[in-house]
N, C-alpha and C positions, 0 to 999 in steps of 0.2 A: 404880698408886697404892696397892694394898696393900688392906686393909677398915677397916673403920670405925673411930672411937676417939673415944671420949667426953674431951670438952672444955668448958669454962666459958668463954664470952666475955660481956664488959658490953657490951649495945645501946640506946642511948636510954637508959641510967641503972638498965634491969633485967639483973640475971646471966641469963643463958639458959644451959643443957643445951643440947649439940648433941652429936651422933655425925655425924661428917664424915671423910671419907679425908684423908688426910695429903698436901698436892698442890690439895687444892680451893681455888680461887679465894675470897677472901673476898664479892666481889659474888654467888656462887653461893650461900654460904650465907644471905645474908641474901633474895636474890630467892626460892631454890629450900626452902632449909630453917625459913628465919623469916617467910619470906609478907610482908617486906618487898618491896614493886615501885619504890617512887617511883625511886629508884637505879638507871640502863639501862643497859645493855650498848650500843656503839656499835662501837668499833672492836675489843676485845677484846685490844687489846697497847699500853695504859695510854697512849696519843697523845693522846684526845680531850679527857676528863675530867667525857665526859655519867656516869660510873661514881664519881666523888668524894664521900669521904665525909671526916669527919674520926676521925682517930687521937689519941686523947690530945689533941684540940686540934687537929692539922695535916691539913689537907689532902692527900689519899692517893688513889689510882688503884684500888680497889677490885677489877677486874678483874686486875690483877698484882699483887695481896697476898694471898700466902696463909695460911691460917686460919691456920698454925703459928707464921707470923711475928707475927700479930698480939699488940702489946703494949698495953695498956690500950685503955680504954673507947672504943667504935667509937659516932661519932652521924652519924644519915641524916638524909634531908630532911625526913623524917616528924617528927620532933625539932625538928629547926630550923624547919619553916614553923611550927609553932603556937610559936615565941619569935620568931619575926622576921614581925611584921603590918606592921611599917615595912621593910623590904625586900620584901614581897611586894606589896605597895601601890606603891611606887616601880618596879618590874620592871614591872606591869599598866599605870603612869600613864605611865613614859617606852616603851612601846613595847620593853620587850626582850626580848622573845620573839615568835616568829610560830608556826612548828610545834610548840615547848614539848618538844622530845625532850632538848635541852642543858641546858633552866632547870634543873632537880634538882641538877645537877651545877655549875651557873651561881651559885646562890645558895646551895650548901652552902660554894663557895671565895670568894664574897662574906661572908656569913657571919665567917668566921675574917678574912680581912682586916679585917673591923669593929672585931675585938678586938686590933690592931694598934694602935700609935702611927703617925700619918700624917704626913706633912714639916711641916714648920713653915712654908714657904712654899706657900700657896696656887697657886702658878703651879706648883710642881714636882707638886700633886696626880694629876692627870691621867695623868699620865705613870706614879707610882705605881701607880697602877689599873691603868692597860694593864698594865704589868709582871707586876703579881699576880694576875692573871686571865689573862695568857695561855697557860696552861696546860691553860686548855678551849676548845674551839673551837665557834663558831656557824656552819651553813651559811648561817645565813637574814636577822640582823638586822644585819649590817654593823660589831657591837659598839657603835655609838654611845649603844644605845638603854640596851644595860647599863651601859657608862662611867656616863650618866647618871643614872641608878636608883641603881649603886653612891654616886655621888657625891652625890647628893641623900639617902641613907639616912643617909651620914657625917654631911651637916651638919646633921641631924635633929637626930644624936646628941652633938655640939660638936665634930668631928674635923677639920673644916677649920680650917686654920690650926695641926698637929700633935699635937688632943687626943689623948689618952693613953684606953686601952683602958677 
């Protein structure tokens, strides 16, 4: 991997100094170097997506992004749960989480689909959800319980029926 090398990444809206080897996983610097935890390692070759953070906006597998690749501002869960009290309230009321190693990773990719336009057609929602979330995986809650949460966060916010981000 080589030695160190000082670099500027945006986390949560602040520029941070890091010195990192060239090769480091971006979930390693922010667990290991910025004392960021909420964000877990699970399976470590970007399957799971308990490690999900957003890039620029999108949704990313932090474990197989490394620091070098990273282009614009990285937000964790740390960031997102104190902007989303209505997602984290909806996850707690419908039940979806049980051992809570996935949720970080569950509601950072809930998150970014909020700020999506949703189908116009309420029956096609569902199916949306599943879609856009299946790129993390729960062992424990069947997904029903997030569907729900997710879907119930949407209509909080006017999205059922295609609201616009």
């Amino acid at each position: 991997m080589g030695g160190t090398k000082p670099r500027q990444v945006t986390v949560n809206g602040a520029m941070r100094e890091i010195a990192v080897a060239p090769g480091t996983p971006l979930l390693d610097v922010l667990r290991d170097t910025l004392g960021l935890t909420g964000t877990k390692e699970a399976c470590g070759r970007g399957e799971c997506g308990a490690c999900t953070v957003l890039i620029d906006g999108r949704p990313v597998m932090s474990c197989i992004s490394l620091i070098e690749d990273v282009r614009g501002p990285v937000t964790t869960i740390e960031a997102i749960a104190g902007d989303h009290a209505d997602l984290r309230e909806a996850f707690a009321d419908c039940g979806a989480f049980q051992c809570g190693f996935c949720t970080s990773g569950q509601i950072v990719r809930a998150a970014a689909l909020l700020r999506e336009p949703w189908p116009a057609n309420a029956a096609d929602v569902e199916a949306f959800i599943h879609t856009a979330m299946s790129g993390n995986i729960c062992r424990c809650t069947g997904y029903t319980g997030i569907v729900d949460a997710v879907m119930r966060t949407g209509a909080g916010r006017g999205k059922l029926g295609g609201g616009a981000p």
